[in-house]
C-alpha positions, 0 to 999 in steps of 0.5 A: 500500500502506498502512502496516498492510499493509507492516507485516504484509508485514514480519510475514509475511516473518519467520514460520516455516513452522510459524508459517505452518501454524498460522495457516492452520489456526486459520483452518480451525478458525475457518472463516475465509479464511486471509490469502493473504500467509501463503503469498504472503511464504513464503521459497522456502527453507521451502516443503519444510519447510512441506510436511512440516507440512501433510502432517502436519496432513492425516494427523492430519485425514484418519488419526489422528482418526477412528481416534481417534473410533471407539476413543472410540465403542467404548470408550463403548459398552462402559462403557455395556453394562458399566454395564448389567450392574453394575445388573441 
């Protein structure tokens, strides 16, 4: 092992759960193969909160934004056909 990995071992093993969702998911955003020690270094102590967060994560990906997207489409759509209208 060099000294860089020992040293972002060291790093690794002092992140949060939350710290570690986070970076998973910046490498998800950045399509991107997240660092396997993130999860490999995680504490067994944190691996129920650092669920809690992954489940949140997913229920905002798979819940929250098409929900959102489809209330910003209809939303558009209306100012669209009510701008149309304000004009004839």
């Amino acid at each position: 092992m060099s000294a860089g990995d020992a040293r972002l071992d060291r790093l690794h093993a002092g992140l949060t759960a939350r710290e570690r969702v986070l970076l998973l998911h910046r490498a998800l955003l950045a399509a991107e193969r997240a660092d396997p020690a993130i999860r490999a270094t995680m504490p067994r102590e944190q691996g129920r909160e650092f669920n809690h967060y992954v489940a949140l994560a997913n229920g905002v990906l798979h819940v929250i934004t098409p929900r959102a997207l489809a209330l910003h489409y209809e939303v558009e759509a209306s100012g669209s056909s009510s701008s149309c209208l304000a004009r004839t």
